[in-house]
VEXKE-459479 format. One record per atom (N, C-alpha, C): residue in one letter; atom name; z, x, y. Coordinates in steps of 0.02 Angstrom, whole numbers, plus 50000, padded with zeros to 5 digits. Atoms other than C-alpha are relative to their C-alpha. Example, Ala and Ser with C-alpha at 12.3 -4.5 7.8 and 13.67 -1.06 7.14 Angstrom:
2
LOMI type atom    c3    c1    c2
LOMI    a    N 50000 50045 49941
LOMI    a   CA 50390 50615 49775
LOMI    a    C 50000 50045 50060
LOMI    s    N 49997 49958 49941
LOMI    s   CA 50357 50684 49947
LOMI    s    C 50037 49961 50055
//
This chain:
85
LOMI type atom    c3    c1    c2
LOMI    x    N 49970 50066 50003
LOMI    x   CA 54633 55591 54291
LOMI    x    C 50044 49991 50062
LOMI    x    N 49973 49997 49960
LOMI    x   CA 54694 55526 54443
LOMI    x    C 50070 49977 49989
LOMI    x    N 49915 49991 49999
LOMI    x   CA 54891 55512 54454
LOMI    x    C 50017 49974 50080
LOMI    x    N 49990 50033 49940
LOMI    x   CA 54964 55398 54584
LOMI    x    C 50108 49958 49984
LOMI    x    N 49933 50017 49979
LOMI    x   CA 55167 55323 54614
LOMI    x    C 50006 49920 49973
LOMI    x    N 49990 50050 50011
LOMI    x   CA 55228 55164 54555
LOMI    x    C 50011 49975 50047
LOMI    x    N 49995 50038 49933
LOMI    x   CA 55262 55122 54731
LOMI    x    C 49905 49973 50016
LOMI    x    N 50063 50037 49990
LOMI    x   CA 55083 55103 54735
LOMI    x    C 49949 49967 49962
LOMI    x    N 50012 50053 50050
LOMI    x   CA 55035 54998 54596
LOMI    x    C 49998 49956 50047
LOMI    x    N 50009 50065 49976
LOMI    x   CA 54946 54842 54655
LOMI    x    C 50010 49957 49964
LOMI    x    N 49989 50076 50045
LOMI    x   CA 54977 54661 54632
LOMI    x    C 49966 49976 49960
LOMI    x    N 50025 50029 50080
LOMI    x   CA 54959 54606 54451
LOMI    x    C 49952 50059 49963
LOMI    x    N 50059 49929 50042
LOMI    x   CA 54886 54804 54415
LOMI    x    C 50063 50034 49933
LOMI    x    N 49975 49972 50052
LOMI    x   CA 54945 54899 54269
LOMI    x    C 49982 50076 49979
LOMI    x    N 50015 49922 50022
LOMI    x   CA 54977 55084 54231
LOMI    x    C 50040 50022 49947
LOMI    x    N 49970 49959 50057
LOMI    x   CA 55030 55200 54110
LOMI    x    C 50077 50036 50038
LOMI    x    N 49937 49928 49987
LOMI    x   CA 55207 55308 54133
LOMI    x    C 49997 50035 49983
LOMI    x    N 50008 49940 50019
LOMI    x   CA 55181 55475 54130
LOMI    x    C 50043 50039 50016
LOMI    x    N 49953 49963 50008
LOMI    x   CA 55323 55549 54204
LOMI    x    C 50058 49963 50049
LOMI    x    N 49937 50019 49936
LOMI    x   CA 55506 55528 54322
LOMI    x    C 50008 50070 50051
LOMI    x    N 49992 49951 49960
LOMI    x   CA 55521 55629 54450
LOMI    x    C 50074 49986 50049
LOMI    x    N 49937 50021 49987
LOMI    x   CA 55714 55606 54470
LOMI    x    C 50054 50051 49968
LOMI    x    N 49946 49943 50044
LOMI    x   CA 55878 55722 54407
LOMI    x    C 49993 49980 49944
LOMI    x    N 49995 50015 50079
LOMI    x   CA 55896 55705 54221
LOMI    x    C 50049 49942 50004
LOMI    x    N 49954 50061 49999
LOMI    x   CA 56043 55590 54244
LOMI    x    C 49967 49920 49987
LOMI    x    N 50018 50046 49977
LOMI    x   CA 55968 55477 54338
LOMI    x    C 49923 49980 49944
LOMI    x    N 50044 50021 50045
LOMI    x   CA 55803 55482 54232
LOMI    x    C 50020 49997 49931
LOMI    x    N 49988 50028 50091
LOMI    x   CA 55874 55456 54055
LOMI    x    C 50035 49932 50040
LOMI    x    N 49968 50064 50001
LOMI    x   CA 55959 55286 54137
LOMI    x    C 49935 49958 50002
LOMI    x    N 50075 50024 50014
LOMI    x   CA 55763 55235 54164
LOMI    x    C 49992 49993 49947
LOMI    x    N 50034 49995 50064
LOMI    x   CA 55720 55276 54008
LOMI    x    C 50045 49942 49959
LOMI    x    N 49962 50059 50076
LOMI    x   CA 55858 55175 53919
LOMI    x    C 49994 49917 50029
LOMI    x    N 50031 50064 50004
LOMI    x   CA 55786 55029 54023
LOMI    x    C 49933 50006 49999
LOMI    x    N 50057 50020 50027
LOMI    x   CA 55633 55065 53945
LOMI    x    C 49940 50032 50064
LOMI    x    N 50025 49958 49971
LOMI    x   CA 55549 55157 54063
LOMI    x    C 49962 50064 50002
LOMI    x    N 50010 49963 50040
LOMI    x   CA 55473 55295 53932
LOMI    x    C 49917 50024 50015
LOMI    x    N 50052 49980 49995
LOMI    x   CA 55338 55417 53948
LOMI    x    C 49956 49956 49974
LOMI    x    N 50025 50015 50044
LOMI    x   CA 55187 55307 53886
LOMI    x    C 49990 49939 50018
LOMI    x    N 49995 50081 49982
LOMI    x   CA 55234 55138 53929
LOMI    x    C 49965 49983 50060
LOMI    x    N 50045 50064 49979
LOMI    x   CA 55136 54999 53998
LOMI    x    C 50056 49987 50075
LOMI    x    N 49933 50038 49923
LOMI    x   CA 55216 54957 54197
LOMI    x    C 49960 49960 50016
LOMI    x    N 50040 50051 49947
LOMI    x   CA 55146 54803 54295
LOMI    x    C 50049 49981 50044
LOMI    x    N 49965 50036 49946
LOMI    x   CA 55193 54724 54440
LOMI    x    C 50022 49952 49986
LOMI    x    N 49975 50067 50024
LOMI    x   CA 55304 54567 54420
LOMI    x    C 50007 49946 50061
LOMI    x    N 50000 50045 49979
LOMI    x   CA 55324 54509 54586
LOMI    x    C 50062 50070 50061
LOMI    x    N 49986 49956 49934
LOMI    x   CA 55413 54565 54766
LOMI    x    C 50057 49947 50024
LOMI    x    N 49961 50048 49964
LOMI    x   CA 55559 54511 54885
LOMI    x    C 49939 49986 50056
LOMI    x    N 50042 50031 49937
LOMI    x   CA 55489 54404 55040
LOMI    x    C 49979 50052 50033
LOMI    x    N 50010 49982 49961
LOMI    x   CA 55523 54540 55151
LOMI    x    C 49963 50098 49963
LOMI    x    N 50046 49960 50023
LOMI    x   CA 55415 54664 55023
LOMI    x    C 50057 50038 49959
LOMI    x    N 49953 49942 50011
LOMI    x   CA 55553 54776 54974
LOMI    x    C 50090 49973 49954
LOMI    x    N 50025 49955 50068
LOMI    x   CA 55631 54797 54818
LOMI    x    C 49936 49973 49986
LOMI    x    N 50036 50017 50056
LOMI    x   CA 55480 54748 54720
LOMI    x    C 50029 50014 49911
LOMI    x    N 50003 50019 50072
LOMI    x   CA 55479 54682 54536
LOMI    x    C 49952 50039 49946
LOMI    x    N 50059 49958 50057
LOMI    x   CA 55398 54800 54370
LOMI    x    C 50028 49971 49966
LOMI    x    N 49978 49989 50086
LOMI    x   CA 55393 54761 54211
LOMI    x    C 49984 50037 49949
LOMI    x    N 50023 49953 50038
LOMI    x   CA 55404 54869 54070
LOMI    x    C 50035 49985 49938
LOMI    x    N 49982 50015 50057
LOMI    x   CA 55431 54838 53884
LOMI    x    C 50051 49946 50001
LOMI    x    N 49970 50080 50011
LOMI    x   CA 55487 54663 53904
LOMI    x    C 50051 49982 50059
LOMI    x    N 49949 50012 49934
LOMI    x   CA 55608 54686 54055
LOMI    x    C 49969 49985 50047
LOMI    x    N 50023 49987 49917
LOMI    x   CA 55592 54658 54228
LOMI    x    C 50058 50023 50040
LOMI    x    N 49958 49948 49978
LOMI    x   CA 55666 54799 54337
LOMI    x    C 49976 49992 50084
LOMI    x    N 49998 49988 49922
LOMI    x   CA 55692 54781 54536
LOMI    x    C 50010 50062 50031
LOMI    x    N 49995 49950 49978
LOMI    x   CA 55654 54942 54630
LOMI    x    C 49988 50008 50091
LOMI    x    N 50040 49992 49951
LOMI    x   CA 55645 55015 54794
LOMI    x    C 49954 50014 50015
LOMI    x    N 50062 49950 49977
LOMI    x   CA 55504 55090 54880
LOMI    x    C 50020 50071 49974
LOMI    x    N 50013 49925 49993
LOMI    x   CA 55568 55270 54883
LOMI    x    C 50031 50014 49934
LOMI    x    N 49984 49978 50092
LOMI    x   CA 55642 55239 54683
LOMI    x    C 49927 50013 49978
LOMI    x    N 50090 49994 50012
LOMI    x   CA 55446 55198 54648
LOMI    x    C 49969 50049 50006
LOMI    x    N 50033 49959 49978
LOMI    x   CA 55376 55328 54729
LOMI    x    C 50029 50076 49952
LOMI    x    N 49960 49904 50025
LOMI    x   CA 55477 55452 54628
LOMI    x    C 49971 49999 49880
LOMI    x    N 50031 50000 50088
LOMI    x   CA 55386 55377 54435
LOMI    x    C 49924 49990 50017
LOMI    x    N 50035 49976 50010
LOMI    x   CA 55226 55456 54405
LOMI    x    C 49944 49968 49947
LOMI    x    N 50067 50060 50051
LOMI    x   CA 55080 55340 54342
LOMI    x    C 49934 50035 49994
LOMI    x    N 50070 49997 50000
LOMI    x   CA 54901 55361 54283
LOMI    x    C 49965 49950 49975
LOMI    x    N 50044 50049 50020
LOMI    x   CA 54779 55246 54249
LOMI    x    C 49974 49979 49935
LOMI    x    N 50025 50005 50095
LOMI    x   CA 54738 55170 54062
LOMI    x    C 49944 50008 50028
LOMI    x    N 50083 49978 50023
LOMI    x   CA 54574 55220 53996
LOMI    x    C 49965 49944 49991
LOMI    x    N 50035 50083 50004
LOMI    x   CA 54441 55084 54000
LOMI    x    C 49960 50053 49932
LOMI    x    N 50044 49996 50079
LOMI    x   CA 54332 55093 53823
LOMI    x    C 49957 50039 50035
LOMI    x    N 50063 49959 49987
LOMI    x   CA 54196 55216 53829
LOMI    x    C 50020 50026 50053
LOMI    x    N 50012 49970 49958
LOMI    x   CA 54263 55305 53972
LOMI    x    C 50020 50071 49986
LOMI    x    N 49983 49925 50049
LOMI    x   CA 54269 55501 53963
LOMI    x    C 50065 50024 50062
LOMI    x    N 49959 49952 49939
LOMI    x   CA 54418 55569 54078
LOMI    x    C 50009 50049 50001
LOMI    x    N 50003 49927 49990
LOMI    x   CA 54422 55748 54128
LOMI    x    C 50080 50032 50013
//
């Protein structure tokens, strides 16, 4: 199963959260905005000049940087009938 960064989530794509790759601190403050192994992320939308970008996740919308993104750990939902290894 490929495994790819929330910094690189495309526009209007949607992944799973699979992990934070952040101190504990800092990743339980994620989590209590919903940010939870499991959960559903999409893109919501970007500043002009690209940077923060907009996710949403369990009903919020959360402004991040690039190099916050790059540090939560996505994989791809399963399409029906597909077998992943």
């Amino acid at each position: 199963m490929a495994r790819f960064t929330l910094k690189d989530l495309g526009k209007y794509e949607e992944a799973i959260l699979e992990s934070i790759d952040l101190p504990e601190r800092d990743a339980r403050r994620f989590m209590e905005l919903g940010f939870l192994p499991g959960s559903v992320v999409s893109t919501a939308g970007r500043s002009p000049f690209g940077d923060p970008r907009v996710y949403r996740v369990d009903g919020s919308e959360v402004a991040l940087r690039r190099e916050t993104a790059a540090r939560l750990i996505l994989r791809r939902p399963r399409s029906p009938g597909r077998k992943d290894s």
